[in-house]
N, CA, C and O atoms as a printed pandas DataFrame, in Angstrom:
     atom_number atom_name residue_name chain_id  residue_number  x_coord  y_coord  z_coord
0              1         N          UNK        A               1   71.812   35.239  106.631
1              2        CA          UNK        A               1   72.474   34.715  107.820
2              3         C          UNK        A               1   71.658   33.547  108.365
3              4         O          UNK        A               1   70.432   33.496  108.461
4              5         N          UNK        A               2   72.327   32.854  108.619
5              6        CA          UNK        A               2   72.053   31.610  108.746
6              7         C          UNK        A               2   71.057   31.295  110.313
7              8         O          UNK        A               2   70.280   30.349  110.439
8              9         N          UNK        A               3   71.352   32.392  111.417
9             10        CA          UNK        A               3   70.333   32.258  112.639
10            11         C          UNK        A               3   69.430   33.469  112.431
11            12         O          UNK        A               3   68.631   33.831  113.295
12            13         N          UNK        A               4   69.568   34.034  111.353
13            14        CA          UNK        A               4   68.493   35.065  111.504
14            15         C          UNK        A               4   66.896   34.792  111.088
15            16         O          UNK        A               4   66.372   34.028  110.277
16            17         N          UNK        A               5   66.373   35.785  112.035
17            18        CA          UNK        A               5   64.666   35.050  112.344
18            19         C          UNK        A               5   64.098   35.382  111.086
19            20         O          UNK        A               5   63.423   34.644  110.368
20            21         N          UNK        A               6   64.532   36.913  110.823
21            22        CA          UNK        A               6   63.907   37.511  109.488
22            23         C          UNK        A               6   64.316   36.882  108.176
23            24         O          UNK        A               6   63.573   36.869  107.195
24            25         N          UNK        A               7   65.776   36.256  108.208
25            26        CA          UNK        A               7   66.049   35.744  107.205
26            27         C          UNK        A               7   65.253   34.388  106.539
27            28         O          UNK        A               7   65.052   34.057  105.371
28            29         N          UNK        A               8   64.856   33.689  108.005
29            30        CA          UNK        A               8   64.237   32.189  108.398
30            31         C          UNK        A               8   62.657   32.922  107.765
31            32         O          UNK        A               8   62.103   32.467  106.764
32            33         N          UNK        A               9   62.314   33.664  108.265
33            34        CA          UNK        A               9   60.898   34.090  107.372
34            35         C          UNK        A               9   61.207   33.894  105.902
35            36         O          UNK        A               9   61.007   32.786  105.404
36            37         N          UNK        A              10   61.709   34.956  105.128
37            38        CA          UNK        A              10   62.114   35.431  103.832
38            39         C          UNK        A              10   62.186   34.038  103.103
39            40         O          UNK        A              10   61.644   33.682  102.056
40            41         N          UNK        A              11   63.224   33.180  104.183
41            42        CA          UNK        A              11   63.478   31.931  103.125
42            43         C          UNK        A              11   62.259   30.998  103.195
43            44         O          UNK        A              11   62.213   29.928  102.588
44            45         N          UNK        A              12   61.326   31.448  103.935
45            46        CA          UNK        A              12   59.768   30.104  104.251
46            47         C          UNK        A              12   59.915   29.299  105.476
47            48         O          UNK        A              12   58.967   28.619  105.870
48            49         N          UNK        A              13   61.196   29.332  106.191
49            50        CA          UNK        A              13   61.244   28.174  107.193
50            51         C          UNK        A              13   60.579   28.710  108.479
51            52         O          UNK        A              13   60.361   27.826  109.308
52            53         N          UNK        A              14   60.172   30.072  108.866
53            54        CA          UNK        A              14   59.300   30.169  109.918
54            55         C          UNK        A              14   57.954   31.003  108.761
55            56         O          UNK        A              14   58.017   31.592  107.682
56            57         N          UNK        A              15   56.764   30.612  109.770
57            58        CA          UNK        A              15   55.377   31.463  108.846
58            59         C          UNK        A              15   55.821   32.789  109.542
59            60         O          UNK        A              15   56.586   32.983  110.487
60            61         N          UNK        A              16   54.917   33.839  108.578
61            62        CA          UNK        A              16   54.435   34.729  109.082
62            63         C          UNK        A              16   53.373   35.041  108.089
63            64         O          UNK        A              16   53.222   34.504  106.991
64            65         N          UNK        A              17   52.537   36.144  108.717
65            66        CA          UNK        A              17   51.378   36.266  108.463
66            67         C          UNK        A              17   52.001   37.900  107.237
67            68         O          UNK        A              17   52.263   38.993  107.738
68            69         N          UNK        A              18   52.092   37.648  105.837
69            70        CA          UNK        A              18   52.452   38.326  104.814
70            71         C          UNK        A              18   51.432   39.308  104.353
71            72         O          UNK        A              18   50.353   38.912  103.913
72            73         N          UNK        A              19   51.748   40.660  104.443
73            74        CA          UNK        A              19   50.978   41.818  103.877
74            75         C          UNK        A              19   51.749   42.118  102.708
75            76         O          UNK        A              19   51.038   42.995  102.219
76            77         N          UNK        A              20   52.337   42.039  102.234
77            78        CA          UNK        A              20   53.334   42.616  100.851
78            79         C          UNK        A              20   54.592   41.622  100.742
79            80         O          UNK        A              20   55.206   41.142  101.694
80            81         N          UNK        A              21   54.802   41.453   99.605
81            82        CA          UNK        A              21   55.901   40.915   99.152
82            83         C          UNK        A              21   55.802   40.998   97.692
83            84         O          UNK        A              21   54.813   40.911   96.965
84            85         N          UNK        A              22   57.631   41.273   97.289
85            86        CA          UNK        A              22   57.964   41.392   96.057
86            87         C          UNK        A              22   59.777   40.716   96.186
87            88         O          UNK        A              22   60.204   40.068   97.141
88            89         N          UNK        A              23   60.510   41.082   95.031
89            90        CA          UNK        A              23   62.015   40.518   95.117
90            91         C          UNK        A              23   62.686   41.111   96.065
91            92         O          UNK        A              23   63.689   40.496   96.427
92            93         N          UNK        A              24   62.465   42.116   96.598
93            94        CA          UNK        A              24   63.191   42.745   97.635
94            95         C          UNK        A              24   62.776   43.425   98.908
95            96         O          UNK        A              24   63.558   43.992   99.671
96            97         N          UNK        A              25   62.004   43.361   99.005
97            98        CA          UNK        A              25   61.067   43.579  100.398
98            99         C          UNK        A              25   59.789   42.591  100.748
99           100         O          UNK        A              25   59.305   42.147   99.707
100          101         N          UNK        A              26   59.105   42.124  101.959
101          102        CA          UNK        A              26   58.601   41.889  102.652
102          103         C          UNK        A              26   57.780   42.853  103.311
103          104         O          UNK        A              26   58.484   43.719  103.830
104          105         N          UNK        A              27   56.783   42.997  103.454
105          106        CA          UNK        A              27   55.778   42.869  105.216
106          107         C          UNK        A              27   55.036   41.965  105.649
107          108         O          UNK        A              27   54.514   41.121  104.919
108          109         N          UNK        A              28   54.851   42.047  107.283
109          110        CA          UNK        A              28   54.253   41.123  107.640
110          111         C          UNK        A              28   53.927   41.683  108.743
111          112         O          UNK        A              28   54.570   42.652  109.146
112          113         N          UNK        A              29   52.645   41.071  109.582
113          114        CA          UNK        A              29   52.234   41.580  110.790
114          115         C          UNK        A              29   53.206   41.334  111.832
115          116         O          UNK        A              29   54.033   40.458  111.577
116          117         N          UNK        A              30   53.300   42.032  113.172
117          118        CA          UNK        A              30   54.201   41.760  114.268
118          119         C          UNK        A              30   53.660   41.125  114.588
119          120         O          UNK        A              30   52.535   41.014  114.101
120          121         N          UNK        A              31   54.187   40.076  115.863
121          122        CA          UNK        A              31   54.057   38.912  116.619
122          123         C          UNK        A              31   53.625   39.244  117.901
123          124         O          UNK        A              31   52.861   38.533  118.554
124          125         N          UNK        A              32   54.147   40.434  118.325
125          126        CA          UNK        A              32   53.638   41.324  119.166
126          127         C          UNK        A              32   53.161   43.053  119.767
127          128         O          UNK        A              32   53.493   43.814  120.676
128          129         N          UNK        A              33   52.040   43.035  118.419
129          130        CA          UNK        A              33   51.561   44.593  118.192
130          131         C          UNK        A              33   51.195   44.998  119.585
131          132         O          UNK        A              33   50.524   44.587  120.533
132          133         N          UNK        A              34   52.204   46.324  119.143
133          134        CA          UNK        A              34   52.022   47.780  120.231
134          135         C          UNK        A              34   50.502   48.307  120.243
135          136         O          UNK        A              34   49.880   48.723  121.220
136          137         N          UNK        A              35   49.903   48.141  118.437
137          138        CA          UNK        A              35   48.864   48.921  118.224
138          139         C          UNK        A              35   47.908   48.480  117.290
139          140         O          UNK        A              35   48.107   47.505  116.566
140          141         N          UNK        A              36   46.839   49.181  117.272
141          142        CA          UNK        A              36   45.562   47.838  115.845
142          143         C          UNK        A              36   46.441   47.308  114.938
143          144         O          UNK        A              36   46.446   46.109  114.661
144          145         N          UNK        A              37   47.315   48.249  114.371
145          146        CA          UNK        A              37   47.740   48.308  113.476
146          147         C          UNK        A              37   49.506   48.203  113.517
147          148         O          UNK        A              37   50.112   49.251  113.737
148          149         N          UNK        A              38   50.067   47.293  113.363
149          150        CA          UNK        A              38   51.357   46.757  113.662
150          151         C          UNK        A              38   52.111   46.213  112.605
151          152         O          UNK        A              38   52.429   45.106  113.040
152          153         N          UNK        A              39   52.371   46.276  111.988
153          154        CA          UNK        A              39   53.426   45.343  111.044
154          155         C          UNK        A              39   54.913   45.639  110.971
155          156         O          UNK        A              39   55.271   46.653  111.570
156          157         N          UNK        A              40   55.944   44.851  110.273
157          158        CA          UNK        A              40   57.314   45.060  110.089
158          159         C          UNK        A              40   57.188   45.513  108.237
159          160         O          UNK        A              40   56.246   45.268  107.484
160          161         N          UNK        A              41   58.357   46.157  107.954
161          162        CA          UNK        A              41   58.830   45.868  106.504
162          163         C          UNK        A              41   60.573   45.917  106.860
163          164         O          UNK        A              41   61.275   46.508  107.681
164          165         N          UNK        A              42   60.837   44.792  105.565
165          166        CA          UNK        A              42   62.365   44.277  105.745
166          167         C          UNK        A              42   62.524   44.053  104.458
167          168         O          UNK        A              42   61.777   43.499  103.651
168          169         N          UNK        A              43   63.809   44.645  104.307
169          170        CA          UNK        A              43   64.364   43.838  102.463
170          171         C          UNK        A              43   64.624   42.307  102.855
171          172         O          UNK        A              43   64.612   41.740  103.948
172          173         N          UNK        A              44   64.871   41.834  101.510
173          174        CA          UNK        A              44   65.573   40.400  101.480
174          175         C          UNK        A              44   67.125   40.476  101.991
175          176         O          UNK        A              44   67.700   39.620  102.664
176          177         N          UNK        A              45   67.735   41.883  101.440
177          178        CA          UNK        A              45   69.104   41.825  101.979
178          179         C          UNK        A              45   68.742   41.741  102.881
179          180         O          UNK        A              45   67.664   42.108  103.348
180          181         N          UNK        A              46   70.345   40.770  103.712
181          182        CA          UNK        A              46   70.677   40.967  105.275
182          183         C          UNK        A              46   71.296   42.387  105.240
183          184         O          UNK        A              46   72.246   42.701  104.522
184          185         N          UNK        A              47   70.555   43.323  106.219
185          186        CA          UNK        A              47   71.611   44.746  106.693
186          187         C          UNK        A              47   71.272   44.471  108.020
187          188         O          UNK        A              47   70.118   44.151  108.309
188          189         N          UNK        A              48   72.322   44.580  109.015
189          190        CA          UNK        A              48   71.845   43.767  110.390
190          191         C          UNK        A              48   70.942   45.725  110.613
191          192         O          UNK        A              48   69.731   45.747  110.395
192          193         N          UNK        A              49   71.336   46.511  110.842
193          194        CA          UNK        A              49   71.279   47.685  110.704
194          195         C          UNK        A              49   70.824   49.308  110.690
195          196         O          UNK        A              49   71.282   49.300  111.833
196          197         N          UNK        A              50   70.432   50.481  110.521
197          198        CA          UNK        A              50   70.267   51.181  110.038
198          199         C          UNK        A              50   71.456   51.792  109.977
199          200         O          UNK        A              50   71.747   52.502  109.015
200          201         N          UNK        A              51   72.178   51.611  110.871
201          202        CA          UNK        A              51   73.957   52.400  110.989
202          203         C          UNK        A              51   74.476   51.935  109.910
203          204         O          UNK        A              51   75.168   52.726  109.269
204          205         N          UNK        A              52   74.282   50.305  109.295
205          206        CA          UNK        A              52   74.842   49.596  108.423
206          207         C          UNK        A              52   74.337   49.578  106.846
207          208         O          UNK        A              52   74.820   48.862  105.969
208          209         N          UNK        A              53   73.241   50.542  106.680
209          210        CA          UNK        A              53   73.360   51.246  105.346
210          211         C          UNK        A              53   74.420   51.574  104.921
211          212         O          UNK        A              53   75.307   52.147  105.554
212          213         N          UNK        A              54   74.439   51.162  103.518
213          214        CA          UNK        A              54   75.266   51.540  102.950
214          215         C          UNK        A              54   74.642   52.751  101.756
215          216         O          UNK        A              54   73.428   52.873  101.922
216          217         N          UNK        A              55   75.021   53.393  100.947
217          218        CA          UNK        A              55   75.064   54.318   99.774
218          219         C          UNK        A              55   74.784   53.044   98.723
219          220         O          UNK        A              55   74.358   53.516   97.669
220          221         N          UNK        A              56   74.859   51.937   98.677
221          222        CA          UNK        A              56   74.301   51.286   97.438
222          223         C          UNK        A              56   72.622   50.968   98.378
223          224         O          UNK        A              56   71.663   50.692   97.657
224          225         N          UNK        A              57   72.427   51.020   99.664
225          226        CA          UNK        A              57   71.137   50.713  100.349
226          227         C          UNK        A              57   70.099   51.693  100.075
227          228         O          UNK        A              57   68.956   51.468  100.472
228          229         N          UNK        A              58   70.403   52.852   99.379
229          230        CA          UNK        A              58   69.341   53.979   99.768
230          231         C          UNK        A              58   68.539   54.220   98.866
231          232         O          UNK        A              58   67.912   55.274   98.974
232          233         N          UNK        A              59   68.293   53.405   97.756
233          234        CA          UNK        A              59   66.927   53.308   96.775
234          235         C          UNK        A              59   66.242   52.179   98.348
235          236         O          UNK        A              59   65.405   52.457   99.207
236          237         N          UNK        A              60   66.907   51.173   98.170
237          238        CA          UNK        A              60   66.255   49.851   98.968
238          239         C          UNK        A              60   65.553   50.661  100.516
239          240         O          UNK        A              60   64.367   50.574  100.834
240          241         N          UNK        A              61   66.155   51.090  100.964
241          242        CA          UNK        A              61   65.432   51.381  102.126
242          243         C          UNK        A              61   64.440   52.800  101.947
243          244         O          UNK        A              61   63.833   53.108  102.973
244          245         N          UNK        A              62   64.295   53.393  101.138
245          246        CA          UNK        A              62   63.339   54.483  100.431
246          247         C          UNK        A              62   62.558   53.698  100.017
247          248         O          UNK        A              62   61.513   54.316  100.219
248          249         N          UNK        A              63   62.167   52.429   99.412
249          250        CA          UNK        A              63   61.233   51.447   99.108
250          251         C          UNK        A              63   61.064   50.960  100.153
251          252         O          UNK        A              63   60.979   49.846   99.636
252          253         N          UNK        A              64   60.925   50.743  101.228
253          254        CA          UNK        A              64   60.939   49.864  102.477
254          255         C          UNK        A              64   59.702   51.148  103.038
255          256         O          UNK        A              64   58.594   50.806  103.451
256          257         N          UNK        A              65   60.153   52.657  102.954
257          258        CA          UNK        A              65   59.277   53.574  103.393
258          259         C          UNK        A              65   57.944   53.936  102.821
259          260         O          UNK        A              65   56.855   54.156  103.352
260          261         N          UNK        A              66   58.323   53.932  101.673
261          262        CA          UNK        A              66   56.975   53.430  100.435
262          263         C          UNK        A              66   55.832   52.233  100.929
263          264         O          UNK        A              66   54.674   52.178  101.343
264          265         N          UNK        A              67   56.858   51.409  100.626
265          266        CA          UNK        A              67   56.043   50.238  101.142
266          267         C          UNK        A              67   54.891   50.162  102.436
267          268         O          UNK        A              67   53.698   50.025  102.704
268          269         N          UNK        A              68   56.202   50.360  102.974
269          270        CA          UNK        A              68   55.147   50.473  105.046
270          271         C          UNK        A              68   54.083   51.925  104.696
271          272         O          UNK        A              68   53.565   52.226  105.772
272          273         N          UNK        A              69   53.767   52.562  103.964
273          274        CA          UNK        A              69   52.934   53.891  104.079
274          275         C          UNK        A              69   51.928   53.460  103.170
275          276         O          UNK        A              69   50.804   53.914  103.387
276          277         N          UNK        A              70   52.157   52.178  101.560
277          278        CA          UNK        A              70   51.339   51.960  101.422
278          279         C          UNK        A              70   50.307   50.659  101.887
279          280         O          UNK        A              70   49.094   50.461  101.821
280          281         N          UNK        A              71   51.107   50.141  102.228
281          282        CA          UNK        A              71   50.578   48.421  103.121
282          283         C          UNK        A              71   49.798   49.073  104.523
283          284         O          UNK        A              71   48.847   48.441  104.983
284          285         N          UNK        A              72   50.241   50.372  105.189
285          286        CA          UNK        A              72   49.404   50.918  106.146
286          287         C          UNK        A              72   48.035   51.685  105.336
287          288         O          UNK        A              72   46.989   51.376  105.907
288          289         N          UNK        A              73   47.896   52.286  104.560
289          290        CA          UNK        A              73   46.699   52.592  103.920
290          291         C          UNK        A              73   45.914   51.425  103.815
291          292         O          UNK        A              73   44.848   51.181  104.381
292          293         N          UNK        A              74   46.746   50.532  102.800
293          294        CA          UNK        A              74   45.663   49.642  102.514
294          295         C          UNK        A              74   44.909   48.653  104.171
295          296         O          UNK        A              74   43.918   47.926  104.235
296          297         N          UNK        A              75   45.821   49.031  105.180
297          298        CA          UNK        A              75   44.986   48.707  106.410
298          299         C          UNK        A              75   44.533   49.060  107.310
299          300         O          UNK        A              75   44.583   48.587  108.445
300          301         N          UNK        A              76   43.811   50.323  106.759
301          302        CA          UNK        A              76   43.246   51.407  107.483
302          303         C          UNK        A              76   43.306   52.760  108.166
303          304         O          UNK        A              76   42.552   53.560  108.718
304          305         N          UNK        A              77   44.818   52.584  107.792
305          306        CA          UNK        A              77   45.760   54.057  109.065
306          307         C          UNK        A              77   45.406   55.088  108.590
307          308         O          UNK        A              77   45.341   56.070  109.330
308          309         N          UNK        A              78   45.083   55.193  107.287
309          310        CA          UNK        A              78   44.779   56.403  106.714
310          311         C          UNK        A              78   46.121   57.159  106.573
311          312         O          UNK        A              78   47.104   56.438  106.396
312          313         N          UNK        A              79   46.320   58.481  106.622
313          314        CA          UNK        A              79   47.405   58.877  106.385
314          315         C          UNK        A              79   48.196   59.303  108.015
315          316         O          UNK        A              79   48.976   60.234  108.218
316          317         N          UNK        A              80   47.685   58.279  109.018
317          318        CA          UNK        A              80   47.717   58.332  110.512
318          319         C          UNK        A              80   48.521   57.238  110.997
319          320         O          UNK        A              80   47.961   56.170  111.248
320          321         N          UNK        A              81   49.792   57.371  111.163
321          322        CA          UNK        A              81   50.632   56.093  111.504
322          323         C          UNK        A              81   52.098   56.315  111.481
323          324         O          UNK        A              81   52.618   56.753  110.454
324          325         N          UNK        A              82   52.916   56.004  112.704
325          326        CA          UNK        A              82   53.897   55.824  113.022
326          327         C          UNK        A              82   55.198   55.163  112.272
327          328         O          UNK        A              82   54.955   54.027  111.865
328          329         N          UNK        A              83   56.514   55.623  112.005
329          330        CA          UNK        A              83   57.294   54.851  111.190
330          331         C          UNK        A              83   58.656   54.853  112.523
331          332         O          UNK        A              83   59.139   55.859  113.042
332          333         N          UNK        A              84   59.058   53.248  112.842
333          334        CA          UNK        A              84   60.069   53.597  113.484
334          335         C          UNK        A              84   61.469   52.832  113.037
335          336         O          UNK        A              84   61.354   51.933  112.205
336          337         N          UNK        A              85   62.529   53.086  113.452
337          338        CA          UNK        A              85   63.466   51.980  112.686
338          339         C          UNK        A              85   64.441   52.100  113.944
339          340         O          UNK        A              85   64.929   53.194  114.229
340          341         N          UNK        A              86   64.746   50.824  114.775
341          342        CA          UNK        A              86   65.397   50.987  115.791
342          343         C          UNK        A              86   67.044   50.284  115.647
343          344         O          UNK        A              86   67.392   49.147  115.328
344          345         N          UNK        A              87   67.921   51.622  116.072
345          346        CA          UNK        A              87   69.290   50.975  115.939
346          347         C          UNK        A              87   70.081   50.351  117.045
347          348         O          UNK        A              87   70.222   51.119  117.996
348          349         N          UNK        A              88   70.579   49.301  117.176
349          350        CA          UNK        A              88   71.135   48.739  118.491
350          351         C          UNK        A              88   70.304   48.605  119.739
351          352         O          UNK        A              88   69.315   49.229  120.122
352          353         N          UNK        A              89   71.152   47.371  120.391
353          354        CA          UNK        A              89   70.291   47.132  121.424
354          355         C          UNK        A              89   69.585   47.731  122.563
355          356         O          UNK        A              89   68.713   47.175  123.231
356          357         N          UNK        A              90   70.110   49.087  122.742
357          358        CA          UNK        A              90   70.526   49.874  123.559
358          359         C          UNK        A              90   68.962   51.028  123.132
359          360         O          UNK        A              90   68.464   51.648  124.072
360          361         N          UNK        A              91   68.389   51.176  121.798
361          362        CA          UNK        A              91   67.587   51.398  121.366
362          363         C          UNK        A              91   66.557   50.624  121.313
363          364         O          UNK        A              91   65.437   51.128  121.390
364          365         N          UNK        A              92   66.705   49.353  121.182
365          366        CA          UNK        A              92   64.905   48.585  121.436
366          367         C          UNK        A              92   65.371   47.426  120.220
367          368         O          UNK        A              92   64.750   46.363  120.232
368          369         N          UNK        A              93   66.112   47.557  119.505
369          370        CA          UNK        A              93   66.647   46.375  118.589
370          371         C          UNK        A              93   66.507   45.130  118.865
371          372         O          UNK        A              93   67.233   44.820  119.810
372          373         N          UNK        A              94   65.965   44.370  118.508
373          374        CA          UNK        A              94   65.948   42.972  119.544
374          375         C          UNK        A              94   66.495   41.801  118.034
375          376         O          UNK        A              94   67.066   40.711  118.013
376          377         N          UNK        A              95   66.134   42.424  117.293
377          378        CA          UNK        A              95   66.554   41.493  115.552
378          379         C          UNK        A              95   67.366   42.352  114.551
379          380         O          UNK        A              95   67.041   43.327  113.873
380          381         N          UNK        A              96   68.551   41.659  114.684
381          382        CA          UNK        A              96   69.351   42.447  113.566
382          383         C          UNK        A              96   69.794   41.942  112.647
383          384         O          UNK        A              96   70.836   41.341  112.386
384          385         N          UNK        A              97   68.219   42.445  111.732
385          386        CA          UNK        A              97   68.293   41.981  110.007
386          387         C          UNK        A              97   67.537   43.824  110.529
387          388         O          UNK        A              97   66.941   44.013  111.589
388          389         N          UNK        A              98   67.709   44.553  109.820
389          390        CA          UNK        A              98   66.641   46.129  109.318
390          391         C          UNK        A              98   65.395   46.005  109.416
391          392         O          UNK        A              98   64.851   45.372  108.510
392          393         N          UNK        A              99   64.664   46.471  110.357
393          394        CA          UNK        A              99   63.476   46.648  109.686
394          395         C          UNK        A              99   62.518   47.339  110.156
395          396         O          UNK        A              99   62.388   47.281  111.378
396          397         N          UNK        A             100   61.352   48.378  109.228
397          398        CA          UNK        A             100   60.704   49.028  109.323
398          399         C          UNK        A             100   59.633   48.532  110.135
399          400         O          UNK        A             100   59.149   47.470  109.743
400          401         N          UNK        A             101   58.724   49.472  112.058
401          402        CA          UNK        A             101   58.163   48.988  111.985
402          403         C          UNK        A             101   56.690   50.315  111.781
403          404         O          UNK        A             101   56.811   51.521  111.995
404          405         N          UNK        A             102   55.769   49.798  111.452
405          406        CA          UNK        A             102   54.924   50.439  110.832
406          407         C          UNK        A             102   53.332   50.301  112.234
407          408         O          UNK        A             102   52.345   49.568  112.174
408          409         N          UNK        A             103   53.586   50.976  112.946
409          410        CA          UNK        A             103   52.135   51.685  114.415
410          411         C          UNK        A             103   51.002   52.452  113.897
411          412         O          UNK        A             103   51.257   53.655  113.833
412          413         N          UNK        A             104   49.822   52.123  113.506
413          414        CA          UNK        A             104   48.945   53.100  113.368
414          415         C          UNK        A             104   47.693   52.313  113.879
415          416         O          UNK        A             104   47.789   51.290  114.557
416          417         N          UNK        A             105   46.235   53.013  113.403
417          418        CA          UNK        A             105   44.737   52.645  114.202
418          419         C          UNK        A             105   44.573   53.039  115.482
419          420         O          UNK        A             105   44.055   52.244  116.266
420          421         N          UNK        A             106   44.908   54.105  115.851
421          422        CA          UNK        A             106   44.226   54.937  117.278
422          423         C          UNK        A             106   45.093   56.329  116.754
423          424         O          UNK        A             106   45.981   56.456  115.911
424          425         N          UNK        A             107   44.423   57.284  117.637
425          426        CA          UNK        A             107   44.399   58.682  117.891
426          427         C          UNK        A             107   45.610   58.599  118.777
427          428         O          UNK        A             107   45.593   57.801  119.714
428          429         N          UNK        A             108   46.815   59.470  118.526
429          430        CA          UNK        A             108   47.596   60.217  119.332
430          431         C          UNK        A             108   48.357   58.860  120.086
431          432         O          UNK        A             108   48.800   59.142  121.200
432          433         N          UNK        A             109   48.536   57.693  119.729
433          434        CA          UNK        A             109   48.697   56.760  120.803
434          435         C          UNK        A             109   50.367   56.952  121.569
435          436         O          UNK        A             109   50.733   56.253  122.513
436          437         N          UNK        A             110   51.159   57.955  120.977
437          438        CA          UNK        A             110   52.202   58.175  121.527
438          439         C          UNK        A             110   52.982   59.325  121.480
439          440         O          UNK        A             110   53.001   59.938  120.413
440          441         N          UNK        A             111   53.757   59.822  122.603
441          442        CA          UNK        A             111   54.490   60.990  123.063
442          443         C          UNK        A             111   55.864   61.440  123.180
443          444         O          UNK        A             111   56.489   61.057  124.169
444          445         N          UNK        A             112   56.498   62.271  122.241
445          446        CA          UNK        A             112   57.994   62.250  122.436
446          447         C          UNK        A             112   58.549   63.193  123.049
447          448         O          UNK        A             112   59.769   63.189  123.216
């Protein structure tokens, strides 16, 4: 999509600061970490989504979970770190391309 921010990453026209990349997923640090330890993971598909999975999406976003658990090891979380995926605006959504965000590096930092 043509105004999307994540897409504008993926294609090179905005930086971001890249922890993983392959043909179909991305990570990269957030722009504005909650916690030491902050990053996104996003496929290359556009899924604006998590409602908008589809049944051909569910290898792709099972790799997206992979991913964020191992890109958080390799930056310290240990096996200590948050996975969230927020749907609609109404939920905390602020970009709708999918994407994993990945909270770890402190003790206990949050309460549900």
């Amino acid at each position: 999509m043509s105004d999307c921010i994540f897409c504008k990453i993926i294609a090179g026209e905005i930086p971001a600061e890249k922890l993983y990349e392959d043909d179909e997923i991305i990570a990269f640090q957030d722009i504005a970490p909650q916690a030491p330890v902050h990053f996104l993971v996003i496929p290359k598909k556009h899924i604006a989504a998590p409602a908008d999975v589809s049944e051909e999406d569910e290898k792709l976003i099972g790799k997206m979970i992979r991913i964020g658990a191992q890109v958080a090891a390799e930056n310290g979380t240990g096996d200590a770190f948050r996975v969230i995926f927020n749907n609609g605006a109404k939920a905390g959504q602020a970009v709708f391309h999918i994407h994993l965000h990945i909270l770890g590096g402190k003790d206990k930092p949050w309460r549900m």
